[in-house]
Structures are given as C-alpha cells and as structure tokens.
Backbone bond lengths (Angstrom), bond angles and torsions (degrees), N, CA, C in turn:
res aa  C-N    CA-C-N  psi(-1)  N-CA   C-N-CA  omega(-1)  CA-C   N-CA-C  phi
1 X - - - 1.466 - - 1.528 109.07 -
2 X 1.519 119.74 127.07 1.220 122.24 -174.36 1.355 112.29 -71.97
3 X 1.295 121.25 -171.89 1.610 118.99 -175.38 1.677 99.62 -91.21
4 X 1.480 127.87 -38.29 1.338 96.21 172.83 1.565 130.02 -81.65
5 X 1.523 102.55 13.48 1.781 101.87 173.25 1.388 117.45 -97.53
6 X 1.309 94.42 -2.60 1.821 106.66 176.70 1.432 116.53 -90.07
7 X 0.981 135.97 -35.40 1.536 128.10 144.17 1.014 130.51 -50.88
8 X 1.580 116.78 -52.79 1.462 113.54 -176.34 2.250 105.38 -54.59
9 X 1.409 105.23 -47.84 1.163 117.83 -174.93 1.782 101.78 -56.09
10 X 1.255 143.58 -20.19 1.013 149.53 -149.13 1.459 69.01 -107.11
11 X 1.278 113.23 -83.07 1.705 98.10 -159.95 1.226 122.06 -59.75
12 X 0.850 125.45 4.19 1.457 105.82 -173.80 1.742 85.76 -109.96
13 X 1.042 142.30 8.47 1.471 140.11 164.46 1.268 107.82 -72.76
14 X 1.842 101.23 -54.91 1.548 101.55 -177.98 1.600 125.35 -54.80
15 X 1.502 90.64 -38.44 1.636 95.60 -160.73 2.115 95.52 -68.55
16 X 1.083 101.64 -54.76 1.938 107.02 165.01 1.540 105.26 -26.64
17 X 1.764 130.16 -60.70 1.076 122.84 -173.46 1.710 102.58 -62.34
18 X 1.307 93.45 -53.11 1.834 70.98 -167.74 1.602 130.11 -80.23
19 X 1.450 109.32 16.93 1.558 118.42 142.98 1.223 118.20 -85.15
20 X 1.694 133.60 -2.04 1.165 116.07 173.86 1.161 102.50 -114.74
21 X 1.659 116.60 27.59 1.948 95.33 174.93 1.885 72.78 -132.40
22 X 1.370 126.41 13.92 1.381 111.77 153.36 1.434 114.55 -91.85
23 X 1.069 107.92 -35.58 1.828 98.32 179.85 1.522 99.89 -79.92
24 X 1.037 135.51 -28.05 1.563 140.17 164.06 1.502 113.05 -37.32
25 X 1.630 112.76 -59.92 1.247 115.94 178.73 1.627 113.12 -72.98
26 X 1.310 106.83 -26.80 1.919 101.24 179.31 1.459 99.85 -73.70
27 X 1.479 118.14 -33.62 1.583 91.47 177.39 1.287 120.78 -82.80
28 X 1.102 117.62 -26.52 1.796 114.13 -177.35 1.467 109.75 -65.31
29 X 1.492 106.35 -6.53 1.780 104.88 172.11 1.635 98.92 -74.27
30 X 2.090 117.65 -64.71 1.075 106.49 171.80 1.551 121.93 -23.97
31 X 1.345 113.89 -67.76 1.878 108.77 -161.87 1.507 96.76 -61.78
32 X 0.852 126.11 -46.04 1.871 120.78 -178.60 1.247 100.48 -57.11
33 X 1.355 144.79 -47.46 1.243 129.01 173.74 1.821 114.61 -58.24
34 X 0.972 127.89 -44.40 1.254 145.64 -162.91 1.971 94.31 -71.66
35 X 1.153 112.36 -46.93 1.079 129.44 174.35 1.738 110.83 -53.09
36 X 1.293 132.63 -40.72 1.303 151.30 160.75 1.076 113.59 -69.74
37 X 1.803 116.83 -66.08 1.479 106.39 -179.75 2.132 122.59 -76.36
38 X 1.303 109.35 12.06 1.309 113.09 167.68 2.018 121.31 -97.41
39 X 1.574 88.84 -9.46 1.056 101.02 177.40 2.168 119.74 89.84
40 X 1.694 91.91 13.85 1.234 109.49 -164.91 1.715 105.74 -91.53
41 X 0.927 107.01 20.43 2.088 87.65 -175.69 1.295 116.71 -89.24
42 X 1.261 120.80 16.18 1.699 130.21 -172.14 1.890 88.91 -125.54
43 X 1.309 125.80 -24.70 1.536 121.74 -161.42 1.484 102.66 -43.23
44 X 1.263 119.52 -54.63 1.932 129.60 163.39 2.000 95.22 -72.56
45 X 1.605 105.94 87.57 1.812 78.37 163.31 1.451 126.73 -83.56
46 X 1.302 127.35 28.87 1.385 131.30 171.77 1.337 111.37 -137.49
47 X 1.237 110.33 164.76 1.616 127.33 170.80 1.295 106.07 -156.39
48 X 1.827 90.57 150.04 1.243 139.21 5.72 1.494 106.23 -80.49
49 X 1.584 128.44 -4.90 1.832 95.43 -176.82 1.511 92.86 -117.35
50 X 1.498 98.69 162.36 1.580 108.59 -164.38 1.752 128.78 -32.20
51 X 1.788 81.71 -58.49 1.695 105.63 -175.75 1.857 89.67 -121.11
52 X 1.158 113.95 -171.88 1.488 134.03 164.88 0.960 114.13 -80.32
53 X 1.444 121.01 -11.81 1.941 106.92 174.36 1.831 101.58 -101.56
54 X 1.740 98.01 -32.17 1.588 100.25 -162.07 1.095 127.58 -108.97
55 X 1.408 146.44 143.74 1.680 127.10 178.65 1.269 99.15 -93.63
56 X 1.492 135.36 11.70 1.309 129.81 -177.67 1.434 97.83 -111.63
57 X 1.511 114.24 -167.60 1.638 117.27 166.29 1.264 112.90 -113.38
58 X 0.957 129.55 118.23 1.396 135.63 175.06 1.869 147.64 -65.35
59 X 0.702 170.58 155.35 0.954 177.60 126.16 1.663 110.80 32.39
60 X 1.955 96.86 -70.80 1.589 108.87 -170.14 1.916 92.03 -69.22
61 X 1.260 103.12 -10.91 1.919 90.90 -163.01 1.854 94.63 -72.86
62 X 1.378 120.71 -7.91 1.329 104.38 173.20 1.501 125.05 78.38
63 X 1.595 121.33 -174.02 1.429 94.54 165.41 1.360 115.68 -92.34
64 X 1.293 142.63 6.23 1.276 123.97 151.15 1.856 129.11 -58.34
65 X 1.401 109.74 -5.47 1.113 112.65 -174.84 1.576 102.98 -108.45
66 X 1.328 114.88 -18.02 1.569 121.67 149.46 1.437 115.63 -44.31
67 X 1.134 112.68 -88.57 1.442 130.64 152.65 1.597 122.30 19.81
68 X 1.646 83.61 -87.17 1.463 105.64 -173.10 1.896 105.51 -84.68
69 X 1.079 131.83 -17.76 1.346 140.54 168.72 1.680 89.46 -73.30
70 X 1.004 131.72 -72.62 1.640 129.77 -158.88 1.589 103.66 -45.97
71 X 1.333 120.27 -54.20 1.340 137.90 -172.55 1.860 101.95 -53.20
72 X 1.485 100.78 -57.40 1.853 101.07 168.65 1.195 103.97 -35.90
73 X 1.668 114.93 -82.38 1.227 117.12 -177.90 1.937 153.90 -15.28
74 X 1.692 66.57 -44.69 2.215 97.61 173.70 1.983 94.25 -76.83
75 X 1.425 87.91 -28.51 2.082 86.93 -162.70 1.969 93.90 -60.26
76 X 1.418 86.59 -45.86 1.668 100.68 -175.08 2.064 105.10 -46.48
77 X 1.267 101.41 -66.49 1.390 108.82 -159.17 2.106 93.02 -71.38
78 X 0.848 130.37 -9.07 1.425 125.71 -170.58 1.741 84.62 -79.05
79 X 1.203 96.26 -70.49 1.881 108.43 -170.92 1.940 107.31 -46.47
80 X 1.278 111.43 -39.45 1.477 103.55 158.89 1.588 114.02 -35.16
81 X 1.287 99.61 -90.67 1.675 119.61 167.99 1.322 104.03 -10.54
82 X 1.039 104.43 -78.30 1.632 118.79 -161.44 1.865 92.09 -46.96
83 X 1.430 128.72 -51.03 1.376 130.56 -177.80 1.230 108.75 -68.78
84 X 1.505 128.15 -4.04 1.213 124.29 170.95 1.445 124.69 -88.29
85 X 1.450 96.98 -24.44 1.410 112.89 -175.77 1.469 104.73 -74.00
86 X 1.455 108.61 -54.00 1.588 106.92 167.92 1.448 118.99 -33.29
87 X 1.183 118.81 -65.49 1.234 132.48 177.73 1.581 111.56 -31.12
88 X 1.824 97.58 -58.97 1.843 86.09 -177.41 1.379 117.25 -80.43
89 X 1.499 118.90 -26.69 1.639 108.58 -176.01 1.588 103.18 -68.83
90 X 1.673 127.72 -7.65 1.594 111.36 173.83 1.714 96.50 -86.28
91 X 1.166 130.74 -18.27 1.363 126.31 -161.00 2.022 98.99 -84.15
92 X 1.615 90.20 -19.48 1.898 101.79 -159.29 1.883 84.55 -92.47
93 X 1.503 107.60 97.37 1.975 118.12 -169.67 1.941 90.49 -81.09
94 X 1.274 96.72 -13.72 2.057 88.19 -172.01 1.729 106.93 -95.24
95 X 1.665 98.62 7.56 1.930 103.49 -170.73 1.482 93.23 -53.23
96 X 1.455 99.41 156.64 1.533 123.83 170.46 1.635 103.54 -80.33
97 X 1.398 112.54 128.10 1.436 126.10 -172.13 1.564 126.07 -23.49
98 X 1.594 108.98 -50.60 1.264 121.02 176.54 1.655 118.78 -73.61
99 X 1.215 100.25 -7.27 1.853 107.44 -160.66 1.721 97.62 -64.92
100 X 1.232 119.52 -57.17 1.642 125.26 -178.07 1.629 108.15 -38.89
101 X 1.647 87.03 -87.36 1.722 90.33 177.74 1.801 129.34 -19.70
102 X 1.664 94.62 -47.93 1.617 78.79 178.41 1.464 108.79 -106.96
103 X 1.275 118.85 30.21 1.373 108.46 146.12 1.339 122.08 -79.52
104 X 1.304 91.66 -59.06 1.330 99.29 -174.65 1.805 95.70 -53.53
105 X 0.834 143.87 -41.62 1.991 143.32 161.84 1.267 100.83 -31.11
106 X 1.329 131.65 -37.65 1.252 128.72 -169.09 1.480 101.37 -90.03
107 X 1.074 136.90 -45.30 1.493 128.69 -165.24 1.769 96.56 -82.42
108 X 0.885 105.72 -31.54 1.834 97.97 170.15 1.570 112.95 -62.61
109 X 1.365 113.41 -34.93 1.297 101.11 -176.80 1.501 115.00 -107.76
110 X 1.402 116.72 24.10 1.283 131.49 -174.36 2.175 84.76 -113.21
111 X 0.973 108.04 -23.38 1.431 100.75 169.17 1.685 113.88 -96.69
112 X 0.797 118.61 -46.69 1.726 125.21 159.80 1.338 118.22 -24.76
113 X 1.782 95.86 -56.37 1.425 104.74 177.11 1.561 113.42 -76.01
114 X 1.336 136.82 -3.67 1.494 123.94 165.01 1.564 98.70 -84.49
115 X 1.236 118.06 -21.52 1.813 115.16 -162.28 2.054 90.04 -85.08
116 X 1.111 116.38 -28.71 1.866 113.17 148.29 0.976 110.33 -47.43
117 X 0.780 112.90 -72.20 1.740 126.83 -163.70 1.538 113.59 -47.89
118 X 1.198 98.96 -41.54 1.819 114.33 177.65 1.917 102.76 -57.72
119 X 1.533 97.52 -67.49 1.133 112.25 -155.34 1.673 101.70 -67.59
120 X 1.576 126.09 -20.10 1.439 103.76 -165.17 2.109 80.81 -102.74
121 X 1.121 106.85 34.23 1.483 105.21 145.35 1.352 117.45 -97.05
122 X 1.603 109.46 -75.97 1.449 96.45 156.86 0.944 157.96 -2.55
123 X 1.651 106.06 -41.14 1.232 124.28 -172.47 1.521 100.83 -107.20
124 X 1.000 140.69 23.65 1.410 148.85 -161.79 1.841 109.78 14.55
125 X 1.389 96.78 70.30 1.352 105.96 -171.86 1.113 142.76 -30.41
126 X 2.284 64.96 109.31 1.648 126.03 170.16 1.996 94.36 -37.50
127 X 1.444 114.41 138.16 1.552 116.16 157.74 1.678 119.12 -58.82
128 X 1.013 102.28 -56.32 1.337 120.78 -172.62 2.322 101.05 -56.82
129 X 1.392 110.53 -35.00 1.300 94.39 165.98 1.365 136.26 -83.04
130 X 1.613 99.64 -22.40 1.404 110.87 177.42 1.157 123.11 -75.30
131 X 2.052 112.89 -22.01 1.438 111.94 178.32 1.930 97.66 -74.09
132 X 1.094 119.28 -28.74 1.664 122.82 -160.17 1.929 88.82 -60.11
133 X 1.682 107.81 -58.64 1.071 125.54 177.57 1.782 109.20 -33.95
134 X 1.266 117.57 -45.12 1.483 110.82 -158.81 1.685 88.86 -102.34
135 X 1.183 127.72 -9.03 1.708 122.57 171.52 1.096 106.19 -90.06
136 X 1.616 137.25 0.72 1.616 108.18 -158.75 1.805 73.87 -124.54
137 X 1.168 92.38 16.39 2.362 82.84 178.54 1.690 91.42 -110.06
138 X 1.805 114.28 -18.94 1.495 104.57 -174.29 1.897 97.68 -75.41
139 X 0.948 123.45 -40.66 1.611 131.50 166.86 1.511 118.86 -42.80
140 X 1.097 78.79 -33.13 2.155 78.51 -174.78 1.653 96.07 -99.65
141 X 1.406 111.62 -10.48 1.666 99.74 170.94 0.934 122.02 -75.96
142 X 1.522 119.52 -31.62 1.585 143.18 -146.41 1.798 85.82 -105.91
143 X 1.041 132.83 -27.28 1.973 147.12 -170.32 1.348 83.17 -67.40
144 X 1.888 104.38 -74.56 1.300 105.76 -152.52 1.641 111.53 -67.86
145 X 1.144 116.88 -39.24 1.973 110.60 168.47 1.232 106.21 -49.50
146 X 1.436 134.55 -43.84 1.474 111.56 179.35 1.725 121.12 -62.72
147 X 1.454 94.87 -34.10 1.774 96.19 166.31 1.420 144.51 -26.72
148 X 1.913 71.30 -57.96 1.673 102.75 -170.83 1.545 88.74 -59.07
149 X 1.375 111.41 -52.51 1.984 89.60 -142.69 1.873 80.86 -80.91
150 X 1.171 172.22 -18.45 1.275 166.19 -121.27 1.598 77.89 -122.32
151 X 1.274 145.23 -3.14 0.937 125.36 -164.65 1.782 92.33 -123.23
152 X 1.205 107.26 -48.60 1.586 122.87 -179.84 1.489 105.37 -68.40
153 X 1.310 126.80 -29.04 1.394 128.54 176.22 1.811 110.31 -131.49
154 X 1.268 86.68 50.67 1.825 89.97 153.38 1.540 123.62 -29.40
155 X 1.446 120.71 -68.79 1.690 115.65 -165.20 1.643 106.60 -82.58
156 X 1.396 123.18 12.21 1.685 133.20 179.47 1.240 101.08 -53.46
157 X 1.689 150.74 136.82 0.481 135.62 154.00 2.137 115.22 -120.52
158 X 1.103 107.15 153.45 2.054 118.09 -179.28 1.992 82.08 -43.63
159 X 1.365 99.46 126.42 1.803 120.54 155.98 1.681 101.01 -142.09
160 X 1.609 118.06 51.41 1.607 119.43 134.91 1.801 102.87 -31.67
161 X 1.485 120.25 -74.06 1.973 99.24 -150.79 1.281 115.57 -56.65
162 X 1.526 111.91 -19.15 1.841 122.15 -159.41 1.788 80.70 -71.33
163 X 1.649 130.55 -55.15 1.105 145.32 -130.32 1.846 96.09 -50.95
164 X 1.179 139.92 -174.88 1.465 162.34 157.21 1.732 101.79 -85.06
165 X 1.298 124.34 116.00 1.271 130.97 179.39 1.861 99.89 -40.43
166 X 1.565 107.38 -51.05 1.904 103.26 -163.96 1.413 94.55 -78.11
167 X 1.359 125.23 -28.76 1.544 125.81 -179.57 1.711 105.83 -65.08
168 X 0.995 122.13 -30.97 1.537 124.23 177.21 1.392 110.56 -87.34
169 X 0.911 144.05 -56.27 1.607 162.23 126.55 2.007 90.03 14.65
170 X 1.535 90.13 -95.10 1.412 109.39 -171.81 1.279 129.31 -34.07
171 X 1.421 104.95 -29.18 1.692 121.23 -167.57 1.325 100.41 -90.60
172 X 1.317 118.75 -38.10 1.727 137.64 -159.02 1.127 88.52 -65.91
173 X 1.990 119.92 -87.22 1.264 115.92 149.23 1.701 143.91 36.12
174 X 1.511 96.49 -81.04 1.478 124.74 173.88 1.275 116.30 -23.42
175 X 1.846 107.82 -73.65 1.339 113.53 -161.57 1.812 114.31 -69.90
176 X 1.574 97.75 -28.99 1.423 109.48 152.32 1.725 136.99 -26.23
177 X 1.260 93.76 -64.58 1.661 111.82 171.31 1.437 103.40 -60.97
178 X 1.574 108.46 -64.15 1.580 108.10 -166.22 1.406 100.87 -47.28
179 X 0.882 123.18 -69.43 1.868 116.54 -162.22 1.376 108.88 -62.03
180 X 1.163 142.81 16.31 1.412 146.28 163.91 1.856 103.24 -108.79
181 X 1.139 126.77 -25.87 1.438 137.88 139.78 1.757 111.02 -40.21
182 X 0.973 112.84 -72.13 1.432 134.51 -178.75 1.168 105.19 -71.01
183 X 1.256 138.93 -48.00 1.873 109.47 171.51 1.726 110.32 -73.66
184 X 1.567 116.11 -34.01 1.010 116.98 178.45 1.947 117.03 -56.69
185 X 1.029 91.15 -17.26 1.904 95.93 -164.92 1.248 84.15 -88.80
186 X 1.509 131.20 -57.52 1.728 139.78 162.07 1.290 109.59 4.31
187 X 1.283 110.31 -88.21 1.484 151.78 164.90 1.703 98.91 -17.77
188 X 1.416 104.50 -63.84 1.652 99.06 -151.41 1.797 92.25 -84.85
189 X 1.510 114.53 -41.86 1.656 101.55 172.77 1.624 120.55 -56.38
190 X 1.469 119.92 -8.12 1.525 117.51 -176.97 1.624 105.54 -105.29
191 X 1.449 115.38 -0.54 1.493 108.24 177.48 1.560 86.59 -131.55
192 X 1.530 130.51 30.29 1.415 110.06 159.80 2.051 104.80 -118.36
193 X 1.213 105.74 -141.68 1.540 95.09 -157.48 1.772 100.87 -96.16
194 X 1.085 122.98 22.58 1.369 108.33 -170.43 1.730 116.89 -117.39
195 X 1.410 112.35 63.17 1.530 110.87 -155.67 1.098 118.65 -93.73
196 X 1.397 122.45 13.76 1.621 144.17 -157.94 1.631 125.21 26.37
197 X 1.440 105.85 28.40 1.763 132.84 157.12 1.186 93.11 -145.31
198 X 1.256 135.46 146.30 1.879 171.10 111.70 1.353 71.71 -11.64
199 X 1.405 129.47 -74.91 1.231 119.12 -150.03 2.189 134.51 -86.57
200 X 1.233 78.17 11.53 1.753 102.00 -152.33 1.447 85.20 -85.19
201 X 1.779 125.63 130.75 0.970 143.97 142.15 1.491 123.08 -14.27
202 X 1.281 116.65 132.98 1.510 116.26 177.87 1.450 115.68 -136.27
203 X 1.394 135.87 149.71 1.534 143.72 -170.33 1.423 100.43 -33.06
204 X 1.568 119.42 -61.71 1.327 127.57 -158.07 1.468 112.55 89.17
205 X 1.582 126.56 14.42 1.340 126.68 157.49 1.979 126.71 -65.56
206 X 1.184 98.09 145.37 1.159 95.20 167.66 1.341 138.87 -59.33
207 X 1.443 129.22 79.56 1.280 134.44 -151.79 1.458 105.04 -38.42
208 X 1.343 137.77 -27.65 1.293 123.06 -104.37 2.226 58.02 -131.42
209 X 0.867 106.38 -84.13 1.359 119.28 -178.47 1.419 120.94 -22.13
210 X 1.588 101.15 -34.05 1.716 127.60 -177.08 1.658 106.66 -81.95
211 X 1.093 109.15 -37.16 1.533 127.75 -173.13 1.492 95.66 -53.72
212 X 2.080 114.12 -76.46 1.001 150.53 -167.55 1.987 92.95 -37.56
213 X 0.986 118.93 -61.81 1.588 134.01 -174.74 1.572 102.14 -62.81
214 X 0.959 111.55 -47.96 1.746 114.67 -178.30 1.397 98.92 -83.19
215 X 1.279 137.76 -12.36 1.778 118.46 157.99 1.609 114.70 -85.66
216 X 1.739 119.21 -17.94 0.971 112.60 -177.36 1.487 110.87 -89.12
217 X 1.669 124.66 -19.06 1.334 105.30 158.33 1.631 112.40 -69.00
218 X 1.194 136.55 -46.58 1.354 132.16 -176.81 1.839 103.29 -53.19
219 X 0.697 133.75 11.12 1.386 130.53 -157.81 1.926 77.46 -120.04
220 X 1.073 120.17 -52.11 1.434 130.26 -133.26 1.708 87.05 -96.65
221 X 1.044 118.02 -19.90 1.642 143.78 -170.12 1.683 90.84 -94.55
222 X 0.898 127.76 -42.10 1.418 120.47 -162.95 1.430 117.48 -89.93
223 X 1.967 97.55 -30.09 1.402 106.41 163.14 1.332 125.51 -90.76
224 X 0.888 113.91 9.79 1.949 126.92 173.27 1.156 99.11 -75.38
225 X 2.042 114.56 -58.28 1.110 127.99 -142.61 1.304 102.77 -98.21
226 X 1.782 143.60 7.94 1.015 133.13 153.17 1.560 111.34 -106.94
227 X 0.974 120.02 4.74 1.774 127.83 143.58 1.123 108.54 -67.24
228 X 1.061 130.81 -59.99 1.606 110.92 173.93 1.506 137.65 -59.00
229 X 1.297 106.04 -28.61 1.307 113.58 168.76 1.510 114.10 -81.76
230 X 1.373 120.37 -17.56 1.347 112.30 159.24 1.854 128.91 -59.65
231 X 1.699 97.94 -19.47 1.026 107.06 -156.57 1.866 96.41 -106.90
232 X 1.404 106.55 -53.35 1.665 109.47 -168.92 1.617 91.49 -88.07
233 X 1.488 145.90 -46.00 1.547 128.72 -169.91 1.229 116.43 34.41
234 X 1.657 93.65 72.49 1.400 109.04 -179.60 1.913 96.74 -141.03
235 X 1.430 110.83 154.32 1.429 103.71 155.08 0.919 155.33 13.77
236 X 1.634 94.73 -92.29 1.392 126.65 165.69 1.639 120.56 -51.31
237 X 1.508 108.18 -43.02 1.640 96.54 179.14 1.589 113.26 -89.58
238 X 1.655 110.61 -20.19 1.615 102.53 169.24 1.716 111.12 -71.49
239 X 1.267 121.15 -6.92 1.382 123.99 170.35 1.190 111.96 -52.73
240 X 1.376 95.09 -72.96 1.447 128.89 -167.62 1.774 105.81 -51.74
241 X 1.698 111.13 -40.62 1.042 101.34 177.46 1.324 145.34 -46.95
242 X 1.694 88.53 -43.56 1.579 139.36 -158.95 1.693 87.86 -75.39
243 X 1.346 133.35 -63.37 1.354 133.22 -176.26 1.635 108.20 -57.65
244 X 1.008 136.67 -30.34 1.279 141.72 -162.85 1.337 96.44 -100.49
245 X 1.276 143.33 -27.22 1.731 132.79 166.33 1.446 107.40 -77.36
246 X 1.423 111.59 -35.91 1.799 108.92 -164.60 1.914 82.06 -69.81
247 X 1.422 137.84 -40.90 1.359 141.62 -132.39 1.898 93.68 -77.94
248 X 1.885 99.77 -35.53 1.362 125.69 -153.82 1.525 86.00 -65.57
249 X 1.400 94.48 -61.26 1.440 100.38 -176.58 1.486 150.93 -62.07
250 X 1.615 82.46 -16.40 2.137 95.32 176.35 1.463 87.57 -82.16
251 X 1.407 131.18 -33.49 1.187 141.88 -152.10 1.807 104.61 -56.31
252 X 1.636 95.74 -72.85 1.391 125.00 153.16 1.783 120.25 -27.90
253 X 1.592 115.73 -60.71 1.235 102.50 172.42 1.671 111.44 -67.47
254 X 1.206 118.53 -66.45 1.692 116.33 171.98 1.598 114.65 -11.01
255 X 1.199 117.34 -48.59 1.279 105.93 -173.03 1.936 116.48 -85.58
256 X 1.409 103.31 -28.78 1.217 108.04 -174.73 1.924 104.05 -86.33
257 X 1.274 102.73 4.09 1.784 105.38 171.44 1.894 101.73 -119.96
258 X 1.206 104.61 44.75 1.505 94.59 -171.43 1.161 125.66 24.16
259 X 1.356 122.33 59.47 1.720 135.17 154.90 1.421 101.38 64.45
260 X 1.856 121.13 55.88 1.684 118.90 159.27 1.799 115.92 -23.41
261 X 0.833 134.45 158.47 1.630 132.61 157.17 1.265 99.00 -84.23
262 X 1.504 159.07 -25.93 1.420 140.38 156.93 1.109 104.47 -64.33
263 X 1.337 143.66 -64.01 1.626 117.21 -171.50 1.388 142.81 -76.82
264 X 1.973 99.52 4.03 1.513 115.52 -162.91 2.169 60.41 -87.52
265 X 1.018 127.01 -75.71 1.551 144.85 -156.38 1.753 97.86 -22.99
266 X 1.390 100.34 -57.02 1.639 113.00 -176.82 1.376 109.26 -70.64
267 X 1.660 132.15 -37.54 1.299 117.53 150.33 1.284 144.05 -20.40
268 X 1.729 101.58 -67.52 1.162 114.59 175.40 1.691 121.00 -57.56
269 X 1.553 103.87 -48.98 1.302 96.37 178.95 1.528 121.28 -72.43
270 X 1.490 124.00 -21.74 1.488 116.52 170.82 1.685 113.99 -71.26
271 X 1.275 116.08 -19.01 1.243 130.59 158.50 2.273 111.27 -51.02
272 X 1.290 108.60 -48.83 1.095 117.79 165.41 1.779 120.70 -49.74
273 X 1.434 90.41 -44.08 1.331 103.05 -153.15 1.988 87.95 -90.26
274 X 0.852 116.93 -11.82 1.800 130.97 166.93 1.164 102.01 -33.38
275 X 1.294 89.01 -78.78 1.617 125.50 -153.45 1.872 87.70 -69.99
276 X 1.177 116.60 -55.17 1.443 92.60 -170.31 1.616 126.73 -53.72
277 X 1.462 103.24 -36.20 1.451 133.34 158.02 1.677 112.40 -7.51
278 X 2.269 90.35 -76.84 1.303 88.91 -147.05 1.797 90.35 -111.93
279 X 1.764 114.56 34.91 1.671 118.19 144.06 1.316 105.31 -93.46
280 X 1.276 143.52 -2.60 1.146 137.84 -165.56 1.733 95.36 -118.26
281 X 1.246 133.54 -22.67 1.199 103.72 179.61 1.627 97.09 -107.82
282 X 1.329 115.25 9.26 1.841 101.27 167.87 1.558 97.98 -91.64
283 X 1.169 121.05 -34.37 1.176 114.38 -179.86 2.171 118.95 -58.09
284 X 1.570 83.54 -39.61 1.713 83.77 171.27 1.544 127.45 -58.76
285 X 1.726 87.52 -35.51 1.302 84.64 -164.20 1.672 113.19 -89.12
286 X 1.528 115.42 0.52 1.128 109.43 -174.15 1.382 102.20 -114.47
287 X 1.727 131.65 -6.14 1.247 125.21 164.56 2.005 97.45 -107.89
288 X 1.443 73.46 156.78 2.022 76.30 -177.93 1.737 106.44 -168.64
C-alpha cells in the first residue's frame, strides 16, 4: 500500500468508527429509556456489580435484572467503541485539528456517563440524576455528529461573513431553544409516571403545567426551524424539519394515550435523533 492509500484508508476507518459509536450512543439512550419505562432501574440495585454477591444479574433479579444488566452491558460495549474511535482518529496523521480533542471528549464523557449511571443507582433514582444522565448522552450525540462530518469534510473550512445575518442569527439560536426543549421534556418525564421504581422519588412538578411549557418550546423550535428552511432549502434543514414534526407528533399521541411505553420509547429516541439533526445542520451551515 502506497503512502497516499494509507491515509485515505485511515480515514475512512475513523470516520466508520465514529458512526458506530453515534448510532451506539442513540441506542444506549433507547435501552436506558426502556430500562425506566419497564420499570427496571433498581433490577441491578447496586453499582457497579449487580447484587452484593454478583457483578452479573442473577436468577432471583428476574427480568428486570435482565433489563437493567443488558443496558450496563451496551454502556460497556458503547465505551469500547468510543476507545476504538480514539484509536483510529490517532492512527488517521491527515485528521482535521479538532477531530482528536473531541474524541477523546467523547470517551471521557462516555465514561462519566457510566459513573451517572452508577450513582443514580445509588441514589435509587434521584430525578434530577437521571435527567443529567439522559442530557449528557444528548451532548455526546450532538459531539459525535460534529465528528462525523470533521471527519467526512476535512478541508471545510468556518464561512460565518459569506453567511445571511438572520441565517447566522437563526442557526446560532437553534441549539439554544433545543436544550430548553430538552431540560424542559427532562423536567416533565421526572415529575410524570415513568421513574423505573414504583418506588423512586420524583420532582413533584406539575406534570400537566410542565408538559404545557415543553410544547411551547417545541412550538418555538418548530418555528425557528421552518424559517430557516425558508431561507437555506437545503437537506439538512428539511431533515431536521422532518424529525422535529414526526418528534411533535409521537409527542402529541403519547400524551393523548396516557404515555404507551412504545411511544414514550420512540420519543425519547427521536429526541436523540433531534439533537443529531440540528448538530449537523449548524455544523453545515457554518463549515462549507
């Protein structure tokens, strides 16, 4: 293999790893949700090993200890990944400057996030840890999409002055709204009925009041985000659109079917798939 097929081959390893520790991280949100809405987040009541005798799950732990053991497990093999990816963007010598740093950002907080995971056992999951828990995986989603394309578009370079003042504005904006969506949705899943213990502590907010606030940022999210597509009509923002109506809408049925466990499940993860959405079209629109 000559010397210029050895880079290209390097990159295109890396950029492969870090689509598989992005779909890695969107699913380990699914099983963590599934893990809550089955009523399983106590099935292991200790951490890091299942019970006090076992690091596995056992027998009497039932299938909630399936469950919540399987979900460890995915945490385990994601954080592999994630160390794999490291591995190739140091092996990839032509990476774009920033690509390392936030990998390696990602495998720190792909370990952070099991040391959550530990503690809102411990804590016989506290709300307030489990929402931190399900925000610090929307960060490493939104990390790893910027990867991907820093990896897929090496010679891209920042064109902010070329940009449209409301097109720069608007996009900037964006990630703003979303995470006031996302703590707000936080909020209303930790003071509504799905705490993955019968017995597990909850905010004590008014679901109903919390709900009302978390449709009016999605509302406010939806009208940002078809201003922009009026304006850029590109891809990326009819993507983005397209995920944020289907999101509106599981959202919408969930509540009017008293919160199914398939559509609270599909929530959460189009919620994932949000955020990947709208890092990938700030990222487009501000590298080019």
């Amino acid at each position: 293999m000559n010397a210029v097929q050895l880079p290209a081959r390097h990159g295109a390893t890396a950029r492969a790893a870090a689509v598989a520790a992005l779909v890695a991280n969107v699913l380990i949100v699914l099983t963590g949700a599934l893990v809550r809405l089955t009523g399983s987040g106590l099935g292991c009541p200790t951490w890091p090993s299942c019970t006090g005798d076992s690091f596995v799950t056992t027998p009497e732990m039932g299938v909630h200890g399936v469950v919540e053991f399987g979900n460890r497990v995915l945490g385990i093999v994601v954080g592999l990944i994630t160390l794999a990816l490291v591995v190739a963007v140091v092996r990839h010598r032509a990476r774009p400057p920033k690509a390392l740093p936030l990998a390696v950002g990602v495998l720190v907080g792909v370990g952070v996030q099991g040391l959550i995971g530990g503690l809102s056992v411990r804590r016989a999951l506290a709300p307030e840890i489990v929402a931190s828990h399900f925000l610090v995986s929307m960060v490493l989603v939104a990390a790893l999409t910027v990867l991907v394309d820093l990896l897929a578009r090496p010679d891209a370079v920042l064109r902010t002055p070329a940009l449209d003042l409301r097109v720069r504005w608007g996009v900037a904006v964006l990630p703003v709204v979303l995470t006031a969506v996302l703590v707000l949705g936080s909020l209303v899943t930790g003071s509504g009925p799905h705490a993955g213990d019968e017995n597990a502590r909850r905010f004590g907010f008014d679901a109903g009041e919390l709900t009302a606030l978390h449709g009016t940022a999605v509302v406010m999210l939806v009208g940002l985000v078809s201003g922009l597509a009026a304006r850029l009509r590109n891809r990326a923002v009819f993507a983005l659109l397209a995920v944020i109506v289907a999101q509106g809408v599981i959202g919408g049925f969930q509540d009017a079917l008293a919160l199914p466990v398939p559509l609270v499940a599909a929530h959460v993860v189009t919620a994932a798939l949000v955020v990947a959405a709208t890092a990938h079209l700030v990222v487009r629109t501000f590298r080019a």
